[in-house]
Backbone as JSON, one array per atom type, in Angstrom:
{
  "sequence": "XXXXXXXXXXXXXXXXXXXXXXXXXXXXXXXXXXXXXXXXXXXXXXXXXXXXXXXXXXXXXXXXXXXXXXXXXXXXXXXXXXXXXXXXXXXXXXXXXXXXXXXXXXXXXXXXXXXX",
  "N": [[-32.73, 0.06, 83.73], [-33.25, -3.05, 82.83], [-36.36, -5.53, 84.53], [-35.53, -8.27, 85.62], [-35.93, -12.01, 84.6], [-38.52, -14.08, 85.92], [-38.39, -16.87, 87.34], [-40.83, -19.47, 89.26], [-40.83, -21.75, 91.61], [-41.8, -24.92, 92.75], [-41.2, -25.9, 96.02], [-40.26, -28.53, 97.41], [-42.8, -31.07, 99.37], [-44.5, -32.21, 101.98], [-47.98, -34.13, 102.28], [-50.45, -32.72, 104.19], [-51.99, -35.69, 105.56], [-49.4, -36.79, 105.49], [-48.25, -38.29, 103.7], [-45.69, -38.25, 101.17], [-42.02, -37.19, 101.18], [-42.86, -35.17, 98.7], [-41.89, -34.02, 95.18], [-42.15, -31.73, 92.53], [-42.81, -32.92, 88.93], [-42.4, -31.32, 87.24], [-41.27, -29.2, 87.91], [-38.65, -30.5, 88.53], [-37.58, -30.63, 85.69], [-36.61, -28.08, 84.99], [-34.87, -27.72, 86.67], [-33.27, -29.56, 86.18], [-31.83, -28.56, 83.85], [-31.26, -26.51, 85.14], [-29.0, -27.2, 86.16], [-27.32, -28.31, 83.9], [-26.6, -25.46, 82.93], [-25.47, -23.74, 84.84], [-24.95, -21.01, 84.71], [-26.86, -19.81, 84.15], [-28.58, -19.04, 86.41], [-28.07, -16.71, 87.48], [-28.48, -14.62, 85.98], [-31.39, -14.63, 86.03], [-34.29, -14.51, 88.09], [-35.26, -16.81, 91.0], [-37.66, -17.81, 92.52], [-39.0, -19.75, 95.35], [-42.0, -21.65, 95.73], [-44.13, -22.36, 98.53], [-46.05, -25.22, 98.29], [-49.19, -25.77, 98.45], [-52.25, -24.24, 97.4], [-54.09, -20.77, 97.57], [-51.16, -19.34, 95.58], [-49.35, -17.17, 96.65], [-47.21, -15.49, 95.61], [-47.16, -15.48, 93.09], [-49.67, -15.31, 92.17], [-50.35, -12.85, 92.66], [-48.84, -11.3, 90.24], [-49.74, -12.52, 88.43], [-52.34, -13.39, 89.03], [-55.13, -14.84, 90.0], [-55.94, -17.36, 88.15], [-53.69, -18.24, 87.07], [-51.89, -20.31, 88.69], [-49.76, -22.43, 88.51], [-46.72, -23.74, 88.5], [-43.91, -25.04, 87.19], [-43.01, -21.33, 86.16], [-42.42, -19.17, 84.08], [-42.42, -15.85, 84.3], [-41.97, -13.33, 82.19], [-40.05, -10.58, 82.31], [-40.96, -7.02, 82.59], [-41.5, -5.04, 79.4], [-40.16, -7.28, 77.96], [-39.53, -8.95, 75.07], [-42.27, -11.0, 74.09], [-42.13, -14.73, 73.3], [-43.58, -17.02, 70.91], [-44.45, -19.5, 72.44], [-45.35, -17.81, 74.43], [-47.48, -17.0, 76.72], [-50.27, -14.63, 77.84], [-51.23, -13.25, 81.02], [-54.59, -12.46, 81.07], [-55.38, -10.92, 84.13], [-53.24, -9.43, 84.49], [-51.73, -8.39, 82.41], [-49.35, -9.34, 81.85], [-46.42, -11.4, 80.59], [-45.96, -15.01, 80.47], [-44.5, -17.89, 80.61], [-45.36, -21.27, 81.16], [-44.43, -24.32, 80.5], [-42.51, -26.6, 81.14], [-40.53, -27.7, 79.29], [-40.42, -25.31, 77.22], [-39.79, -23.74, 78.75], [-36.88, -24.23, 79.23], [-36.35, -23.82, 76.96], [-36.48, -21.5, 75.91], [-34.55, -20.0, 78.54], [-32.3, -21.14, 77.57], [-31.7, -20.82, 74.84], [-31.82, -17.82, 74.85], [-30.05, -16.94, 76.67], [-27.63, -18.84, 76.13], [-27.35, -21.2, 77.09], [-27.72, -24.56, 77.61], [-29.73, -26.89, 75.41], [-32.9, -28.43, 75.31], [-32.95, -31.48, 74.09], [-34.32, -32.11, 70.87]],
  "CA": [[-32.4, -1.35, 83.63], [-35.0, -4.15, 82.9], [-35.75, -6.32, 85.59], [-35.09, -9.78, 85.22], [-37.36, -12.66, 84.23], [-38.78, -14.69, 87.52], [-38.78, -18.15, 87.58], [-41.05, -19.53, 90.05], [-40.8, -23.1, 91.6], [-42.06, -25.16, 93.33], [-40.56, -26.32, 96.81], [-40.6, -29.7, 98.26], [-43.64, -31.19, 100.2], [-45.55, -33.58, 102.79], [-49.11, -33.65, 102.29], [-51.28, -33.31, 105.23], [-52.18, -36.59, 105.76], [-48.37, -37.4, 106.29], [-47.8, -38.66, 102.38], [-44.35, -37.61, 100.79], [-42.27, -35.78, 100.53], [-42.83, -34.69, 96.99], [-41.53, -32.81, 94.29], [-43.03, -31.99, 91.3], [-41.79, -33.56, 88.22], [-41.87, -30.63, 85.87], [-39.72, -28.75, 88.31], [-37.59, -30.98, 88.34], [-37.37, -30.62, 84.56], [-36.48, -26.93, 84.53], [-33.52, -27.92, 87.82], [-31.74, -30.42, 85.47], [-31.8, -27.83, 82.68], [-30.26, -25.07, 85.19], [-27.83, -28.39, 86.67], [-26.38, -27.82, 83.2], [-26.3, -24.27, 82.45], [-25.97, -23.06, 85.99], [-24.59, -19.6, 84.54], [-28.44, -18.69, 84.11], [-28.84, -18.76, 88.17], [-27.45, -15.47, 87.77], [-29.44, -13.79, 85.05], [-32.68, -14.88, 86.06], [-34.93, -14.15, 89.81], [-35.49, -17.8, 91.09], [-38.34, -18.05, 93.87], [-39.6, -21.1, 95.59], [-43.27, -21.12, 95.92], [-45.07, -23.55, 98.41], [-47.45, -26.32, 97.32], [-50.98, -25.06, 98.64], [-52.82, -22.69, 96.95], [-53.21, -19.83, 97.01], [-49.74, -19.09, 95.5], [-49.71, -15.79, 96.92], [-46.61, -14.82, 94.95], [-47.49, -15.81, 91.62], [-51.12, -14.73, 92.2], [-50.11, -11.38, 92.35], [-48.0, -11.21, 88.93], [-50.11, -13.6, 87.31], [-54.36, -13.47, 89.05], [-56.45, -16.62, 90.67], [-56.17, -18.19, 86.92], [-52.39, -19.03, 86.61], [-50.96, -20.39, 89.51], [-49.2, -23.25, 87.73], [-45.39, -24.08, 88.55], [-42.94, -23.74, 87.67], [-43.94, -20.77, 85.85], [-41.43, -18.27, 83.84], [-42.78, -14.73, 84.19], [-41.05, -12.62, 81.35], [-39.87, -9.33, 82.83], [-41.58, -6.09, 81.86], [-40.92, -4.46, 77.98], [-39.65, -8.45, 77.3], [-40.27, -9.71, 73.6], [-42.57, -12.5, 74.51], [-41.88, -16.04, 72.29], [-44.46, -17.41, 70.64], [-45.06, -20.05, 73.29], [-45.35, -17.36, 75.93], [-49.34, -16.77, 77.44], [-50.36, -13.41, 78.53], [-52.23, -12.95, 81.87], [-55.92, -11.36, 81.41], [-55.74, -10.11, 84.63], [-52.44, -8.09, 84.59], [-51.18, -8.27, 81.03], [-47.87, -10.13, 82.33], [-46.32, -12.86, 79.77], [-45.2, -15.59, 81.05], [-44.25, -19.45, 79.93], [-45.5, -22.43, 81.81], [-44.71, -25.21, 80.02], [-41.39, -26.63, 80.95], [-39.75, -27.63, 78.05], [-40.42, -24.33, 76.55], [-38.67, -22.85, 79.68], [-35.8, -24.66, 79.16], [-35.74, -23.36, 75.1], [-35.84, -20.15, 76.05], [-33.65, -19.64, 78.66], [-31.15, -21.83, 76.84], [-31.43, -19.42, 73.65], [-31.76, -15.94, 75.52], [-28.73, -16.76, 77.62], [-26.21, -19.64, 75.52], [-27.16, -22.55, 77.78], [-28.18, -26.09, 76.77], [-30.81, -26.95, 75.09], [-33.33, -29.6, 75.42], [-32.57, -32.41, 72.44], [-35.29, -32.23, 70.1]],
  "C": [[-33.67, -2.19, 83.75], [-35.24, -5.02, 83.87], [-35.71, -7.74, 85.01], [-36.32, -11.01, 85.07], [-37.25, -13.31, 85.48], [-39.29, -15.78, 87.25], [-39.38, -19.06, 88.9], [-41.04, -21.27, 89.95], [-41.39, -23.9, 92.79], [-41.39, -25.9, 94.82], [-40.78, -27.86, 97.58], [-41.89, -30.02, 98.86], [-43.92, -32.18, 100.81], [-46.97, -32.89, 103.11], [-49.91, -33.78, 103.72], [-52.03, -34.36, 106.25], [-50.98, -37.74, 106.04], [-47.47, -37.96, 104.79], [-46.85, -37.95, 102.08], [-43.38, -37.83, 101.52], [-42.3, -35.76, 99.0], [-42.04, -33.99, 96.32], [-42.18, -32.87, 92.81], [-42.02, -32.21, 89.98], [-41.45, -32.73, 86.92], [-40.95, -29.1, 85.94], [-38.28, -29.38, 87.94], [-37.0, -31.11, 86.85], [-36.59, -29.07, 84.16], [-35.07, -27.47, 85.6], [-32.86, -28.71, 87.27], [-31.6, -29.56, 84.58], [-30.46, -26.84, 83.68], [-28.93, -26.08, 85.97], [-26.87, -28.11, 85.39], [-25.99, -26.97, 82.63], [-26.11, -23.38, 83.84], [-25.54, -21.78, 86.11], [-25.84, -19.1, 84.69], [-29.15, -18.97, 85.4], [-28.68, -17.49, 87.81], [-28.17, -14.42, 87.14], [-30.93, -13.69, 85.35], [-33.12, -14.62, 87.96], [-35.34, -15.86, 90.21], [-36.57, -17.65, 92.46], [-38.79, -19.28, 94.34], [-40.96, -20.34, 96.01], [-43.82, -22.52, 97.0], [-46.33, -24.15, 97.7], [-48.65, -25.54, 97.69], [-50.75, -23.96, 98.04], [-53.62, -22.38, 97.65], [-51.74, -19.43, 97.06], [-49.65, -17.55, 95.39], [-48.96, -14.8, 96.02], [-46.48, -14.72, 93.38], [-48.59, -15.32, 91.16], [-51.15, -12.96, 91.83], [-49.46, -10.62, 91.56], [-48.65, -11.84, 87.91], [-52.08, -13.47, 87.42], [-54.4, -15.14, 89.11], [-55.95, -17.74, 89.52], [-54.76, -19.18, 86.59], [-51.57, -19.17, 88.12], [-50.04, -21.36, 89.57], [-47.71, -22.93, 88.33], [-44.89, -25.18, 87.95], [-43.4, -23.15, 86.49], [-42.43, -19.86, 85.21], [-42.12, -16.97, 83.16], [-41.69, -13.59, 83.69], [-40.89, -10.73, 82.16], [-40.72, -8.32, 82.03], [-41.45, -5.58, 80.48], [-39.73, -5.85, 77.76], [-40.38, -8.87, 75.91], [-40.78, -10.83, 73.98], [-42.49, -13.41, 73.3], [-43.05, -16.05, 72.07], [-45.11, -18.01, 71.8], [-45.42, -19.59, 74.41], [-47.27, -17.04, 75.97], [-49.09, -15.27, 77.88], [-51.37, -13.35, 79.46], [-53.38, -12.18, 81.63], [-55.71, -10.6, 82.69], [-54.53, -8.98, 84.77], [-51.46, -7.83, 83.51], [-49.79, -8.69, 81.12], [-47.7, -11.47, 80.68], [-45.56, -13.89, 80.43], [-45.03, -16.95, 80.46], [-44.33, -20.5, 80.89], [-45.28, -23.85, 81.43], [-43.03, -25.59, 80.18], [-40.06, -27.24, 80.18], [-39.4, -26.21, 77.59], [-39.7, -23.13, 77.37], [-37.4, -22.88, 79.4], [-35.13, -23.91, 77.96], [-35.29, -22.18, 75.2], [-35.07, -19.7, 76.75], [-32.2, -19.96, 78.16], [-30.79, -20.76, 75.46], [-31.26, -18.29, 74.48], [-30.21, -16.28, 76.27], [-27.47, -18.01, 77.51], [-26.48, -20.39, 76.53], [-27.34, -23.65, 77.07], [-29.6, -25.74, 76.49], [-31.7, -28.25, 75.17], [-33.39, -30.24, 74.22], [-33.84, -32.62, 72.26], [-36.16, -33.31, 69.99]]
}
């Protein structure tokens, strides 16, 4: 069995200096997407990642270079899309761009799609 693709996200924050709390706004672009398809909770690995880097758990699927959220790391022997990137350091594909998150899990798994 294949494992599942891993959507990583980012979690809430207050910055050090007391500012916030935050959220980032291109999370929040992929969380109204799964607000209306929320069947693909189920299909997919969802992690929260905190804000500071190093993102220890992304780092280690992805290398120093991509630690970007939210981040959709295509499972192993996955057909990557066009718009997907491939990690130099561990040959991973993954899709950072969250529109293009949205397209694809919306195609791969009959959800909505983002209007053109």
């Amino acid at each position: 069995m294949m494992e599942k693709h891993t959507l990583f996200m980012l979690s809430p924050w207050t910055e050090d200096n007391g500012a916030g709390p935050y959220y980032c706004p291109d999370c929040g672009v992929v969380e109204g997407f799964l607000y209306y398809s929320p069947e693909i909770r189920a299909e997919i690995e969802i992690v929260s990642v905190d804000f500071p880097r190093p993102r220890v758990e992304i780092v280690e699927l992805l290398g120093l270079e991509h630690q970007g959220s939210p981040v959709l790391i295509l499972a192993e022997g996955a057909t990557p899309p066009a718009e997907a990137l491939q990690s130099m350091s561990s040959g991973r594909y993954f899709i950072n761009y969250p529109i293009a998150i949205c397209n694809f899990l919306g195609k791969l798994y009959g959800g909505v799609l983002p209007h053109p």
